[in-house]
C-alpha positions as CSV (number, residue, x, y, z in Angstrom):
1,X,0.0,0.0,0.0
2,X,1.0,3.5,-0.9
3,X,0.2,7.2,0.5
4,X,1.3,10.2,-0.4
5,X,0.9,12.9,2.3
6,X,1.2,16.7,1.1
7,X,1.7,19.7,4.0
8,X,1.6,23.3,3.6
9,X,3.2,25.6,6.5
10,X,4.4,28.7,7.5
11,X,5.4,27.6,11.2
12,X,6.3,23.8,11.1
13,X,3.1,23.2,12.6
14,X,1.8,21.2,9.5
15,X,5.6,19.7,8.5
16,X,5.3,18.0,12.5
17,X,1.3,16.9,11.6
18,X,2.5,15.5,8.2
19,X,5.6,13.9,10.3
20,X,3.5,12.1,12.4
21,X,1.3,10.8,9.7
22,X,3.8,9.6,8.2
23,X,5.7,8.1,11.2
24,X,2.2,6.3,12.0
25,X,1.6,5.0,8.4
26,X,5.3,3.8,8.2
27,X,4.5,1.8,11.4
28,X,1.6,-0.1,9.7
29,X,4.3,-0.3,6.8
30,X,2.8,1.7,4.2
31,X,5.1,3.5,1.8
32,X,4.8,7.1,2.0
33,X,5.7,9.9,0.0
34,X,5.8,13.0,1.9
35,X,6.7,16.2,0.5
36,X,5.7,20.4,0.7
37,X,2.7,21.6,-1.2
38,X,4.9,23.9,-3.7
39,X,6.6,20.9,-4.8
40,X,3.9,18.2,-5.3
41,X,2.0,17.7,-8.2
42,X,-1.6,16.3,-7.7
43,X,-0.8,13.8,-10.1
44,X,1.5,11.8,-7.2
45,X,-1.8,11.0,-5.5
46,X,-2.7,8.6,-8.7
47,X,0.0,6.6,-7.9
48,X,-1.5,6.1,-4.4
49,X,-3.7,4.3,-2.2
50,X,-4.2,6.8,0.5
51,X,-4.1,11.0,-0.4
52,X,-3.6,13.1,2.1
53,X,-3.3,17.0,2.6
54,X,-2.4,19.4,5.5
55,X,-2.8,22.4,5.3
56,X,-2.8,25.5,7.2
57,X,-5.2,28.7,7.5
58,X,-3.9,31.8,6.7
59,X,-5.8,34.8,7.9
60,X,-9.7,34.7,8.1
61,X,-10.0,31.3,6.2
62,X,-7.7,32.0,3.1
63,X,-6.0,28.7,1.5
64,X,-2.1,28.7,1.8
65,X,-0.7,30.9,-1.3
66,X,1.7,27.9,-2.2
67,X,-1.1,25.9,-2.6
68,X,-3.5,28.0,-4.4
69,X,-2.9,26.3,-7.9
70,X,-2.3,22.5,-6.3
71,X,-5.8,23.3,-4.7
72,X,-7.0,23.8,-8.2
73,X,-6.1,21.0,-9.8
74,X,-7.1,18.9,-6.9
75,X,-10.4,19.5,-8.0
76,X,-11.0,18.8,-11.6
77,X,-8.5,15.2,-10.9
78,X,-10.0,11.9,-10.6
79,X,-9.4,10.0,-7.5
80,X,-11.9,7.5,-7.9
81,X,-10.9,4.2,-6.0
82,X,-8.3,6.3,-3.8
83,X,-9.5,6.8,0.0
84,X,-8.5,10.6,0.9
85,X,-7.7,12.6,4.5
86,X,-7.3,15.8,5.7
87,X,-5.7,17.2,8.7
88,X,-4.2,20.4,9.6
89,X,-3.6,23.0,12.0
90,X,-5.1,26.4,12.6
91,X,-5.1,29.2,15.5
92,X,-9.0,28.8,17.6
93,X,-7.8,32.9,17.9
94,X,-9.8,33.4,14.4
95,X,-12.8,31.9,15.8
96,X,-15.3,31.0,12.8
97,X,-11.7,30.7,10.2
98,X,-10.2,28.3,12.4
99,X,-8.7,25.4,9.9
100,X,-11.2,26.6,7.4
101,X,-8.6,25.2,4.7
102,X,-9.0,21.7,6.4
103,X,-12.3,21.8,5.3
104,X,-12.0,23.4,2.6
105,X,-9.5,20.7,1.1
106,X,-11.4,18.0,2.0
107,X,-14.5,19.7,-0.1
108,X,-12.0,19.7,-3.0
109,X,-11.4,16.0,-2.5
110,X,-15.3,15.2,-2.6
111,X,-15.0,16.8,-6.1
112,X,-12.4,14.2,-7.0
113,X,-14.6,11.0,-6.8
114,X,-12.4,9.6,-3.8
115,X,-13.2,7.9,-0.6
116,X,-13.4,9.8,2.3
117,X,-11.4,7.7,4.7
118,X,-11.5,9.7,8.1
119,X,-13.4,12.5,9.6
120,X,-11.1,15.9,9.3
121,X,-8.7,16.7,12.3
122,X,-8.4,20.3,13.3
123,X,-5.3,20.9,15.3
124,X,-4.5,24.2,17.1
125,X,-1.2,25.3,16.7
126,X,1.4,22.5,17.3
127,X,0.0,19.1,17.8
128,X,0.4,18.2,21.7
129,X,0.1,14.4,22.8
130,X,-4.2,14.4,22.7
131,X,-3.2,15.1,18.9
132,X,-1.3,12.6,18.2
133,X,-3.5,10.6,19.4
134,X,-6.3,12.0,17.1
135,X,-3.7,11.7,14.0
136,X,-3.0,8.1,15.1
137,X,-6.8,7.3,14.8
138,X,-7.2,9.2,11.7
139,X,-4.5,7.3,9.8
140,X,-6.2,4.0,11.1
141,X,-9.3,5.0,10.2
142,X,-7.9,5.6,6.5
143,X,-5.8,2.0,6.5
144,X,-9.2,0.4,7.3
145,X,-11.0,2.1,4.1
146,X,-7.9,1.7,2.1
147,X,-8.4,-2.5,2.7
């Protein structure tokens, strides 16, 4: 089984969520491509089994510049038959914006004809131990679709 687990950040916030993704599907020994948003095409993901994106917030809801035009052609790609996830992390500071990209990614997926494999995870600032514990159920949840 393969993933391929894209990140977008300004802080390291999302490198560390995308690190322990990775870590966790590595454990269940999944091969995994990880790698930054301005350097991934969407086309890797039709080489995988498992998609996943994190990215961050910026602002009041605004995507990640650097991933403005990978965002784009998320949606008009077809995924059908891959299982998809999204997790990122955002600052509860900007209340009704918080992770809005999160959502907003996993929206673009849905476009895509993929398999929603886990529920998003929203993360505030840098993942502490609860989240890691969220990330590890998340990429479980995704193994089990991706069966």
């Amino acid at each position: 089984m393969k993933a391929v687990v894209v990140y977008a950040t300004i802080t390291g916030n999302n490198e560390d969520v995308a690190d322990i993704i990775t870590d966790a599907l590595e454990e269940h020994n999944v091969e995994v491509e990880e790698s930054e948003i301005s350097t991934a095409d969407v086309a890797d993901f039709e080489n995988a089994d498992i998609c996943i994106v994190c990215p961050y917030t910026y602002d009041e809801g605004a995507l990640p510049d650097e991933g403005l035009d990978f965002y784009d052609d998320l949606k008009e790609t077809n995924l059908k038959g891959k299982v998809y996830g999204v997790a990122g992390s955002g600052d509860t500071y900007y209340a009704e914006y918080y992770c809005m990209a999160v959502d907003k990614f996993g929206k673009a997926f849905d476009q895509t004809g993929a398999t929603k494999g886990a529920e998003n995870v929203h993360i505030n600032l840098t993942p502490d131990e609860d989240d890691v514990k969220k990330l590890d159920q998340f990429v479980n949840d995704l193994l089990a679709k991706a069966k």
